[in-house]
C-alpha positions in Angstrom: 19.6 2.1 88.6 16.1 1.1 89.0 14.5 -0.6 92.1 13.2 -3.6 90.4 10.1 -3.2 92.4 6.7 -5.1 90.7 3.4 -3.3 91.5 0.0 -5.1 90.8 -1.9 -2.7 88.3 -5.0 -2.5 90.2 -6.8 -0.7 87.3 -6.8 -3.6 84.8 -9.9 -5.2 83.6 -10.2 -8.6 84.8 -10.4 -11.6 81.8 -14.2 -12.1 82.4 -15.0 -8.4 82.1 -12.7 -7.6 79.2 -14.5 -11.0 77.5 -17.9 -9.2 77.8 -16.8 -6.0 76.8 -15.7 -7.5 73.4 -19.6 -9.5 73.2 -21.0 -6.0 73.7 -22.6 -4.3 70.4 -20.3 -1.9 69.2 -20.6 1.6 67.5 -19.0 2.8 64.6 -15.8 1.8 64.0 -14.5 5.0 62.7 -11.0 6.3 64.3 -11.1 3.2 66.3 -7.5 2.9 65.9 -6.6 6.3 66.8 -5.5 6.0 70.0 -2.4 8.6 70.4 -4.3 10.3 73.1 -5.1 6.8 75.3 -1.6 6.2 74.2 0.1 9.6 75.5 -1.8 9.9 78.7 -0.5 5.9 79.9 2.9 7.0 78.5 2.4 10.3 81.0 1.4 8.4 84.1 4.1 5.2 83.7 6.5 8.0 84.3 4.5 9.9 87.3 4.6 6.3 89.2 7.7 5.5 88.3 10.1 5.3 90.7 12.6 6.9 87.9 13.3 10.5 86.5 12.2 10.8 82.5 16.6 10.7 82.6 16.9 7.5 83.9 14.3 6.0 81.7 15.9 7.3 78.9 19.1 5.8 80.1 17.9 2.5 81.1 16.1 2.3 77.5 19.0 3.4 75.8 20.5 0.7 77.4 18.0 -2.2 76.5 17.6 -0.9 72.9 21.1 -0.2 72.2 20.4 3.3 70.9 20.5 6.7 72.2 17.2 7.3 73.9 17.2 10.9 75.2 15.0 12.9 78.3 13.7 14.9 74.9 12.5 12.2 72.9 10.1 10.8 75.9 9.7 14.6 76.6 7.9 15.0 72.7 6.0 11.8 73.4 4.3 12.5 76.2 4.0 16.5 74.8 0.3 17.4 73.6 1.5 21.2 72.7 2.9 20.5 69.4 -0.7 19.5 68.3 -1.7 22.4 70.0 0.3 24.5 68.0 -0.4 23.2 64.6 3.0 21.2 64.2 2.5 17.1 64.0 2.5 15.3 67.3 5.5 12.9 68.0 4.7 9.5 68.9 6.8 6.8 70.3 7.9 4.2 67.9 6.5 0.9 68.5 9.7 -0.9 68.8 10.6 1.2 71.8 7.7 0.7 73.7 8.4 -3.1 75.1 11.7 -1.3 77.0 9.3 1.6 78.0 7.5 -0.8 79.4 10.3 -2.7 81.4 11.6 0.0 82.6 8.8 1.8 84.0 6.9 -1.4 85.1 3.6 0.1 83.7 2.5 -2.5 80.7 -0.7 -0.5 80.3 0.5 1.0 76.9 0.7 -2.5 75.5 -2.7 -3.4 77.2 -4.3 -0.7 74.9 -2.9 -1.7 71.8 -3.7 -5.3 72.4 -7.5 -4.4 73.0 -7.5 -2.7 69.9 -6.9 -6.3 68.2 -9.1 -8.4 71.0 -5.9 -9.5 72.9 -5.7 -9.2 76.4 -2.4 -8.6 78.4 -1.0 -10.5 81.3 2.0 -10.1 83.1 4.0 -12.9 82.7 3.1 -15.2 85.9 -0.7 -14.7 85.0 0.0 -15.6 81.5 1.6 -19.0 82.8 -1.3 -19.3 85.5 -3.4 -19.2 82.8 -1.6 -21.6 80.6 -0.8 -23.9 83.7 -4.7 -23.9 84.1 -5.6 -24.3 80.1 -3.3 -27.7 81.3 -5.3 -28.8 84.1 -8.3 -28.7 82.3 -6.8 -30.9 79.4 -6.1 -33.3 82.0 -8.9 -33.4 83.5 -11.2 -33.9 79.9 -8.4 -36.8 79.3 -9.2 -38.5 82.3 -13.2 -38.2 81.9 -12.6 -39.6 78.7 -10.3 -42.8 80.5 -12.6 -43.2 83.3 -15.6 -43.7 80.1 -13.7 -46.1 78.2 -12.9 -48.2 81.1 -16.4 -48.5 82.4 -17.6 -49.3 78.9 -14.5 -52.2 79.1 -15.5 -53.0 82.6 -19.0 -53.5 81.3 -18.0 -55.7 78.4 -16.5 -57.7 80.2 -18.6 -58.7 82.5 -21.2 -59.4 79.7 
């Protein structure tokens, strides 16, 4: 089974520098959305830190997708020789990457395809930090707003 263990990914941008990164200038936007390689190397080291053999992901993913998920299948995903050797480079199918993800507790294969679009990942506390202070700043706009109105009453009152 798998040690349900969360570790802070220390290597994510932050929102402010990710925001800048997207104001930059860019370059050419040709093979801007290949990114098998990026993809293939964050595949290679979710496995390296997992705590998991490349077996028990592909059990614990078989488990969550309700599919046979073999050792060889994340073995020709994460495998750069097949290019090497003229045949065509597996890649793991989108749909199996949210349970990838799960089980190895490495999310940064999502980060990198929702860069690609101008999203940026958070785990899921962060995303409701974030949301919680979205809130508090509703609130806070609201209640400028009240205080205005009733010192404009307060002064038409006392006129």
């Amino acid at each position: 089974m798998s040690k349900g263990k969360l570790r802070i990914d220390d290597r994510q941008l932050n929102i402010f520098d990710y925001l800048q990164s997207l104001s930059a200038p860019q370059q050419s936007t040709e093979g801007k959305f290949r990114i098998i390689d990026q993809l293939r190397l964050s595949l290679c080291t979710a496995i390296k830190e997992s705590p998991l053999s490349r077996h028990q992901i592909a059990g614990e993913m078989s488990h969550h997708l309700s599919e046979a998920i073999t050792k060889e299948m994340i073995d020709s995903w994460t495998r750069q020789s097949d290019e090497i050797n003229g045949r065509l480079g597996r890649h793991i199918p989108a749909e199996f990457l949210p349970a990838f993800c799960h089980v190895t507790g490495n999310n940064e294969p999502l980060v990198i395809l929702g860069k690609l679009v101008g999203l940026f990942v958070m785990p899921g506390p962060e995303a409701l930090r974030a949301e919680i202070q979205k809130l508090d700043e509703g609130i806070k706009k609201q209640q400028a707003e009240k205080k205005k109105r009733l010192m404009f009453l307060q002064e038409i009152t006392e006129s």
